[in-house]
DRENNUTOR-35616 format. One line per 4 residues: number of its first residue (from 1); their letters; for each residue x, y, z of C-alpha. Coordinates in steps of 0.05 Angstrom, whole numbers, padded with zeros to 5 digits. Layout:
<sites>
NUM	a	X/Y/Z  ...
</sites>
This chain:
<sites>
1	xxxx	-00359/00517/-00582  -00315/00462/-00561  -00303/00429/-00505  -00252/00443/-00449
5	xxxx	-00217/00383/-00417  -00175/00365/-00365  -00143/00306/-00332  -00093/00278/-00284
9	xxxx	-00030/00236/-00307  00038/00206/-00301  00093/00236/-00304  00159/00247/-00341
13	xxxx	00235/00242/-00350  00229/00265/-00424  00179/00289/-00475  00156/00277/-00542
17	xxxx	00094/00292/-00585  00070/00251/-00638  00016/00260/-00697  -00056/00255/-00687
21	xxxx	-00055/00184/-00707  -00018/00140/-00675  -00041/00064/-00640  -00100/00051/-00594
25	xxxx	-00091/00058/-00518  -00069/00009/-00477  -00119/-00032/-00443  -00135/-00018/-00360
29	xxxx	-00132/-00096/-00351  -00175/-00153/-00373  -00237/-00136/-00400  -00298/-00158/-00372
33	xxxx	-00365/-00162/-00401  -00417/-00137/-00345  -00423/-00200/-00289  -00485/-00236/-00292
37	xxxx	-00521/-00276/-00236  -00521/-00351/-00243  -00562/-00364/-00179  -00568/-00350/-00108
41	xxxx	-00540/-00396/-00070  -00561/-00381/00006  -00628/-00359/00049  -00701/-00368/00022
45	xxxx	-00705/-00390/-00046  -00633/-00410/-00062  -00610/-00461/-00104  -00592/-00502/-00031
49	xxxx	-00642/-00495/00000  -00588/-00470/00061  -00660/-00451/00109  -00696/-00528/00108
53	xxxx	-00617/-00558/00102  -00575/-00517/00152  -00612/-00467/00188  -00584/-00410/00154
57	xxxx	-00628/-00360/00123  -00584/-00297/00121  -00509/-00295/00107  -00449/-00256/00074
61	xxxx	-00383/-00266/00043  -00380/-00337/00014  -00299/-00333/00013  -00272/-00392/-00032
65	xxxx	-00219/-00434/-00034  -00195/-00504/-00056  -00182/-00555/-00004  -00138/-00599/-00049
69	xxxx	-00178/-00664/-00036  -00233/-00641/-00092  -00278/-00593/-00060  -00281/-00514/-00054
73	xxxx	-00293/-00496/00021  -00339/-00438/00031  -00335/-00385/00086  -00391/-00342/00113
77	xxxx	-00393/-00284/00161  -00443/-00260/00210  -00502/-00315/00196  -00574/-00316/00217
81	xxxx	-00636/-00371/00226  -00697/-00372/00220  -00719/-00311/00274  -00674/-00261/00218
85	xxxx	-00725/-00206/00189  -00676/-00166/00146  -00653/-00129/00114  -00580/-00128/00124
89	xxxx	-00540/-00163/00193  -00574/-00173/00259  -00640/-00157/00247  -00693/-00195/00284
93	xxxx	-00713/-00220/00352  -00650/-00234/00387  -00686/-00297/00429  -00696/-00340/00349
97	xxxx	-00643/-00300/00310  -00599/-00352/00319  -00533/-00310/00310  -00473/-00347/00285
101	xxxx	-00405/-00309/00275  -00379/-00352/00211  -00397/-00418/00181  -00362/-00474/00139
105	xxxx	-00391/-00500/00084  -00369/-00566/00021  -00380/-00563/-00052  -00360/-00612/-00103
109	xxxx	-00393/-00580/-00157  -00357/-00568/-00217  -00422/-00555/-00265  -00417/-00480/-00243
113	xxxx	-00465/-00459/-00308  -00529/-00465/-00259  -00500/-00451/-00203  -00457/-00476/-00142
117	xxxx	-00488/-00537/-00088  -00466/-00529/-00021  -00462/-00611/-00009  -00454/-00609/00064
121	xxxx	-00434/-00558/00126  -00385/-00564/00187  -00451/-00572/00242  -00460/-00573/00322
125	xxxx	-00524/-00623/00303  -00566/-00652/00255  -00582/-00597/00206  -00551/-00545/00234
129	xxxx	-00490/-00507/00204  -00448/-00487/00269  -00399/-00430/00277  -00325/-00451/00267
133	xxxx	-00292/-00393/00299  -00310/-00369/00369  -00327/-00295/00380  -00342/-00257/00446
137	xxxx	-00408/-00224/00412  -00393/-00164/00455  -00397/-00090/00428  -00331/-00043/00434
141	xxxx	-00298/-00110/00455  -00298/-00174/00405  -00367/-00159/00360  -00357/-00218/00314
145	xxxx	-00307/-00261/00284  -00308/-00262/00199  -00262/-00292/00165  -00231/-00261/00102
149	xxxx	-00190/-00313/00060  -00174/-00392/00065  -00120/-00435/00026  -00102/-00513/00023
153	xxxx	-00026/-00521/00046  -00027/-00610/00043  -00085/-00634/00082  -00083/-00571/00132
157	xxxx	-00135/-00518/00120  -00122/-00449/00139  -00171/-00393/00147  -00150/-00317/00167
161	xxxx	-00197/-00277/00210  -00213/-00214/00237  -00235/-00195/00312  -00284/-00142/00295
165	xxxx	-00290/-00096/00357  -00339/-00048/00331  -00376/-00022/00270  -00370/00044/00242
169	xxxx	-00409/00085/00194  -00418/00052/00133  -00360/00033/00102  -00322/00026/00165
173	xxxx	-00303/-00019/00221  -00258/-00024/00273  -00207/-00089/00286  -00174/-00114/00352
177	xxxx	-00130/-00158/00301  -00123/-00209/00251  -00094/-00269/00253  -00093/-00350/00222
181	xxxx	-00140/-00410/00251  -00124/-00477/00223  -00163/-00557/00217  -00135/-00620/00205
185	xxxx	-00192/-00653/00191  -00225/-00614/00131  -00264/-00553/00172  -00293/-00596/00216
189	xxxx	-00257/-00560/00287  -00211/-00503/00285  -00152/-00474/00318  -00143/-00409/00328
193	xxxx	-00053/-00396/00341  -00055/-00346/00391  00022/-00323/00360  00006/-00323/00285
197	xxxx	-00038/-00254/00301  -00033/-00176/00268  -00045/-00134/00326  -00083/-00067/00294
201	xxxx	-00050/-00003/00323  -00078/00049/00365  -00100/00084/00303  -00134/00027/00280
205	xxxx	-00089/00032/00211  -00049/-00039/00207  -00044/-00063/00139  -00062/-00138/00142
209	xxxx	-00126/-00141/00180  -00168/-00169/00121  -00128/-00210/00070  -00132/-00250/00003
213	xxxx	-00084/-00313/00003  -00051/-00354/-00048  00002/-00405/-00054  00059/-00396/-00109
217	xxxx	00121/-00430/-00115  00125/-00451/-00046  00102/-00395/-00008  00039/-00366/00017
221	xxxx	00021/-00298/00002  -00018/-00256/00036  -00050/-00191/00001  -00065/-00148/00059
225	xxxx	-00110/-00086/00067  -00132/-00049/00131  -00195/-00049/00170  -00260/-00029/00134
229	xxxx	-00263/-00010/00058  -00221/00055/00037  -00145/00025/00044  -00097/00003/-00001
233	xxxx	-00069/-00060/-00016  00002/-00090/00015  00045/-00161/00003  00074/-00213/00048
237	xxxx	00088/-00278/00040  00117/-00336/00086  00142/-00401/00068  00085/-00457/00063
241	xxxx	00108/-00488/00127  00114/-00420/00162  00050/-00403/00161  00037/-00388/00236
245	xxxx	00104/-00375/00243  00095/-00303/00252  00165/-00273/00247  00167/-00316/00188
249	xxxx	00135/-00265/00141  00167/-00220/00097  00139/-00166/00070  00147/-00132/00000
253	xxxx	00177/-00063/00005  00180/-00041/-00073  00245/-00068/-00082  00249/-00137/-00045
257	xxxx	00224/-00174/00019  00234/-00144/00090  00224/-00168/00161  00199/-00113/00169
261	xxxx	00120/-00101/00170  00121/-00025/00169  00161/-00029/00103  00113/-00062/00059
265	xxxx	00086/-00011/00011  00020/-00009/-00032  00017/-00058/-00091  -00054/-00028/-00104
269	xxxx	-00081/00037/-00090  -00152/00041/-00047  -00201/00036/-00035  -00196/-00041/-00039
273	xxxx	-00233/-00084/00015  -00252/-00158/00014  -00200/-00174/-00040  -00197/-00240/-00073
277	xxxx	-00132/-00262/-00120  -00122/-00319/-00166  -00076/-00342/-00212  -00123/-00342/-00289
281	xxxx	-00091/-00400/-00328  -00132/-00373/-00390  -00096/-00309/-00386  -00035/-00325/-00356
285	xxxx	-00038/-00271/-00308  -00060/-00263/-00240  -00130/-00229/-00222  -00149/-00186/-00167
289	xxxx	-00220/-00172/-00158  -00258/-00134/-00091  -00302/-00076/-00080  -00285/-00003/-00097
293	xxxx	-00321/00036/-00038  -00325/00105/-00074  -00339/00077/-00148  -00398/00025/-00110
297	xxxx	-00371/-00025/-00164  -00335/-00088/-00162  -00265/-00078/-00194  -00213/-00127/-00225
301	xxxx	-00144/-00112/-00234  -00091/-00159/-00268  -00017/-00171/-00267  00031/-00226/-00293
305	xxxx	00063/-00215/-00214  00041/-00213/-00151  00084/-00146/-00132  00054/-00121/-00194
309	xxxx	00056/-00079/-00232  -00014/-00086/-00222  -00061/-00050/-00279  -00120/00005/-00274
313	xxxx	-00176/-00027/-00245  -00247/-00046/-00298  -00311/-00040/-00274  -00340/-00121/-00269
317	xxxx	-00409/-00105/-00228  -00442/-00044/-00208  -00480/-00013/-00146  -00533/00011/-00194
321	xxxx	-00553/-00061/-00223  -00541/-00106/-00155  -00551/-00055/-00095  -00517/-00062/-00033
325	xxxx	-00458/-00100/-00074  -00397/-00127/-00033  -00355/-00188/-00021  -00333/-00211/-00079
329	xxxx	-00285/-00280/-00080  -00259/-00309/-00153  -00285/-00386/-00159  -00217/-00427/-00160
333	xxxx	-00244/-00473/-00210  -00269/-00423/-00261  -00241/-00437/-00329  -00227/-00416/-00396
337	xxxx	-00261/-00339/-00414  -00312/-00350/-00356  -00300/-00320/-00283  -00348/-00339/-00233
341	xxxx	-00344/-00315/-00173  -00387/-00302/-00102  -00414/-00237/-00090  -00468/-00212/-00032
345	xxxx	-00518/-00164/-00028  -00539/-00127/00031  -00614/-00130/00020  -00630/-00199/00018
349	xxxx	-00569/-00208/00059  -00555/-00271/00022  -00491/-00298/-00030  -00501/-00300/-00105
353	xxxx	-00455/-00339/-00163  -00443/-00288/-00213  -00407/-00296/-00280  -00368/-00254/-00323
357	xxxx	-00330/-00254/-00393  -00259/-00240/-00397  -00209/-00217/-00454  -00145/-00193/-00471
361	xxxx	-00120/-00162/-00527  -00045/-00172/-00512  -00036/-00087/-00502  00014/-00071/-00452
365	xxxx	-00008/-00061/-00374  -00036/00012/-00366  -00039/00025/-00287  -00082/00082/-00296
369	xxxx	-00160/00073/-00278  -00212/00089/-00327  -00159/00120/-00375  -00212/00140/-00429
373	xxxx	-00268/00171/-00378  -00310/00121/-00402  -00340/00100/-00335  -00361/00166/-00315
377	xxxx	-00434/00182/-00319  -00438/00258/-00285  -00415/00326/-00308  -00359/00330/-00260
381	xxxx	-00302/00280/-00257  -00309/00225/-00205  -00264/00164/-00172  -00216/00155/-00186
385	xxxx	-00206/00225/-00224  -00202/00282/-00174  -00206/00347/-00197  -00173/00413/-00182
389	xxxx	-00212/00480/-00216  -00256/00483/-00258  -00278/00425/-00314  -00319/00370/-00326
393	xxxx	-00337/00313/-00365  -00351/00322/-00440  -00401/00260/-00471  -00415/00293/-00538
397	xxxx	-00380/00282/-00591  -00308/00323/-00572  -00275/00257/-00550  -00214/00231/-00593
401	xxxx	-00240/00154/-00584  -00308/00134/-00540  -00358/00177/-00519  -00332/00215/-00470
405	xxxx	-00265/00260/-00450  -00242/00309/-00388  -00239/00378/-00397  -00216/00437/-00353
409	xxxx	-00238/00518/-00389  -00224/00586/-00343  -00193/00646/-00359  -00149/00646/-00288
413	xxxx	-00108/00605/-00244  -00085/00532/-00246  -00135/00472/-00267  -00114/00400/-00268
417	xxxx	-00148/00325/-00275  -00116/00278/-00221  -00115/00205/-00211  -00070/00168/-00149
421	xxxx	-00031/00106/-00182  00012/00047/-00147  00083/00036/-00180  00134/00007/-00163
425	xxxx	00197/00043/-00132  00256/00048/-00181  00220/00035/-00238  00227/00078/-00294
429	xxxx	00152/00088/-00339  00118/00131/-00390  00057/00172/-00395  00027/00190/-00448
433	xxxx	-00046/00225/-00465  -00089/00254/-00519  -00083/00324/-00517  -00126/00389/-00548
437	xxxx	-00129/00457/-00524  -00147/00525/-00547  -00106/00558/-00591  -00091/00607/-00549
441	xxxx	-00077/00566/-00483  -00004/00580/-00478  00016/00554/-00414  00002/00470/-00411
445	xxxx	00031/00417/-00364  00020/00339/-00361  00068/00302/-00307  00074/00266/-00242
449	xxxx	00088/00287/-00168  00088/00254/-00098  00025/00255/-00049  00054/00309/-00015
453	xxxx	00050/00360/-00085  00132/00351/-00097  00144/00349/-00171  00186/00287/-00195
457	xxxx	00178/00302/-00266  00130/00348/-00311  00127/00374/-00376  00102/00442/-00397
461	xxxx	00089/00465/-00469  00031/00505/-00505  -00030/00494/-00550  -00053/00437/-00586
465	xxxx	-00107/00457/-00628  -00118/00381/-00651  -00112/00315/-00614  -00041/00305/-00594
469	xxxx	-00005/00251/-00566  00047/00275/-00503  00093/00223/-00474  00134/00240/-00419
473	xxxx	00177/00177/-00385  00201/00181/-00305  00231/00149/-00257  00189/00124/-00188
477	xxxx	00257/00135/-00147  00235/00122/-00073  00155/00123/-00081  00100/00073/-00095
481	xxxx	00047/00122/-00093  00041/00184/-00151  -00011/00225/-00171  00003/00234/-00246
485	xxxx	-00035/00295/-00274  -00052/00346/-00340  -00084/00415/-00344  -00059/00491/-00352
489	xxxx	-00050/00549/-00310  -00092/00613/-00351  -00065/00686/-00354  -00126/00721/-00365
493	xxxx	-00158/00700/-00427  -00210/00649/-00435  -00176/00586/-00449  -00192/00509/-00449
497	xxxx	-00155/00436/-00450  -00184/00372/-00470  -00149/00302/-00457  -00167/00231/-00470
501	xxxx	-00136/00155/-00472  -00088/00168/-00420  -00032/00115/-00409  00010/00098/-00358
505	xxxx	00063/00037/-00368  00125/00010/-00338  00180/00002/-00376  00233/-00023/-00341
</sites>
């Protein structure tokens, strides 16, 4: 018996089907090999020996950037001495914990192979890393103080910050507001500008309290999500010498740069949380790299621009092989095919330097996420696929390429295979998928609609009895969120519909 399938795609302007043998998909972004860890470079048995040399046995983050005098500058959250038991945060006796909201830390190490060495720390004494940024320590008002990103603009160092106010369940936390801190003298003392701030809302929903920052022909950008780990990701940018000039940001509304902060509109779809992006001389394009809540994986996306459009996201590192995953910040001085990059674990509570391979094989962007169900190790589709009836996941041999394909198979009703993308508004792009269905499946759809279930373009047709390509092209109009979809709506007879390799690219 075959297999049924089903799946969720782009949509369509107009429609063509082409023989059962055309080119290979287009690739989700950059291929990674699995990451690998290089060493750990914090807490009891590191590389740095950060418990003898700084008084820091338990930390998280490790954001990175360059300071543009030869060293990478290191940023660490909520730190802990010696009196830290673990696992995870803020475990211990409070008297010898030895709390510290953040800390700064040097490296001149470019021999990243074995590892990164911390060279020296910003410290209150002798041997003791200090905390840069001030923080209240008090629950439901200013918890802690982390800071999310840092960049170089001349000599002046600039790190943005959240004001935590509470934690949540897992996953979640809660922001007062974010905001810009800056040193003269290399991350020695700090400056918090009381103007250059993101106020979160009442609904605790801003879009730029955690960030990701780089420079680019004379502006900073800032790649913005909101508090905690299931939001997508925003633009703005500000002139270099702007930076705390608050209403000097602009921010990217699909079409072009507003003063207006409520216009900016997703550049990547969530969940995306502690984002790092980096220009990748190797590949000419620009990387984007952070933690997929739901998928418990580290994810990298690519572009060749910053307002995208930005491709389907690869799996780099997984929950399963480093539990408790999170943090993840690109290494600004990683070159050629190897990435290295930070990454933390919740149990030992401590940073690690990872490594991973990448490629490209020159296909077109695809923006949609796991386009060949490759990544999915269940019966039942999972993020980012969402489905709607009744399917699954086939990994036998039913597949046109891999292992594995969707499938939806009923008799009754409407069954679809859904994925959310980013595009850009007025951009026109194409869809197209691997398609096979029961002979007898009569009535089959593949397009795209808005969040809200309105139609902007879809195709309908009938069988397929063997693998066959459907394109369908559309245009974005107003919207930088879709949900492109496929599946069939049965009449009464047992029917099923397979697809597999789904693309989704812009082309114009």
């Amino acid at each position: 018996m075959q297999k049924r399938f089903a799946l969720v795609l782009a949509a369509v302007l107009g429609a063509a089907l082409l023989p059962d043998s055309a080119s290979p998909p287009a690739q989700a972004a950059p291929v990674p090999s699995p990451a690998v860890q290089v060493a750990k470079l914090t807490g009891l048995g590191s590389i740095n020996d950060t418990e003898d040399r700084f008084a820091l046995k338990a930390t998280d983050l490790g954001i990175l950037w360059d300071n543009g005098s030869g060293e990478i500058l290191t940023a660490f959250g909520d730190s802990y001495g010696t009196g830290w038991t673990g696992p995870g945060g803020g475990v211990g006796d409070p008297a010898t914990i030895d709390w510290r909201c953040n800390l700064l830390f040097r490296s001149k190490d470019r021999t990243l192979a074995d590892g990164m060495t911390l060279d020296s720390a910003a410290e209150d004494r002798p041997g003791h890393a200090k905390q840069f940024l001030d923080c209240k320590k008090v629950d439901r008002d200013e918890h802690t103080v982390i800071p999310t990103a840092g960049i170089a603009v001349g000599k002046r160092q600039y790190v943005h910050y959240m004001s935590v106010n509470y934690w949540g369940p897992a996953g979640s936390w809660f922001t007062n507001y974010s905001g810009f801190a800056y040193s003269d003298d290399n991350g020695e003392t700090w400056t918090k500008d009381p103007y250059a701030r993101w106020q979160n809302s009442s609904q605790w929903d801003n879009n730029f309290q955690m960030a990701a920052l780089v420079r680019d022909h004379g502006y900073v950008y800032m790649i913005g999500t909101p508090n905690g780990r299931f939001g997508n990701a925003q633009l703005a940018r500000a002139p270099e010498q702007q930076v705390l000039t608050k209403n000097a940001w602009r921010y990217w509304d699909g079409r072009g740069w507003s003063a207006r902060e409520s216009a900016a509109v997703p550049i990547a779809i969530g969940p995306v949380s502690e984002v790092s992006v980096q220009w990748n001389a190797y590949l000419g394009k620009w990387l984007m790299m952070y933690l997929d809540e739901q998928r418990a994986s580290v994810v990298l996306r690519s572009a060749t621009s910053l307002t995208g459009p930005w491709s389907g996201s690869r799996v780099v590192a997984k929950g399963t092989e480093f539990p408790g995953l999170y943090g993840t910040y690109m290494h600004p001085w990683s070159s050629g095919p190897d990435l290295y990059f930070t990454m933390s674990q919740w149990d030992p509570y401590n940073v690690f330097l990872m490594r991973t391979k990448l490629s490209d094989d020159g296909s077109p962007v695809n923006l949609v996420t796991d386009p060949g169900f490759e990544e999915q190790t269940g019966t039942t589709p999972a993020a980012p696929w969402q489905l709607n009836g009744r399917g699954g996941i086939d990994t036998t041999d039913l597949s046109r390429t891999g292992k594995n394909n969707a499938y939806l198979r009923d008799s009754i009703g409407a069954h679809s295979v859904q994925q959310n993308v980013a595009v850009r508004p007025g951009h026109r792009y194409r869809l197209s998928a691997w398609v096979r269905t029961a002979e007898n499946n009569r009535d089959t759809a593949i397009g795209v609609r808005t969040l809200a279930g309105r139609t902007i373009k879809a195709v309908r047709g009938g069988a397929h009895p063997a693998y066959t390509k459907v394109s369908v092209e559309f245009d974005s109009g107003r919207e930088s969120l879709v949900q492109v979809y496929a599946g069939f709506v049965g009449h009464g007879q047992d029917v099923w519909f397979q697809l597999d390799d789904v693309v989704l690219e812009e082309i114009r």
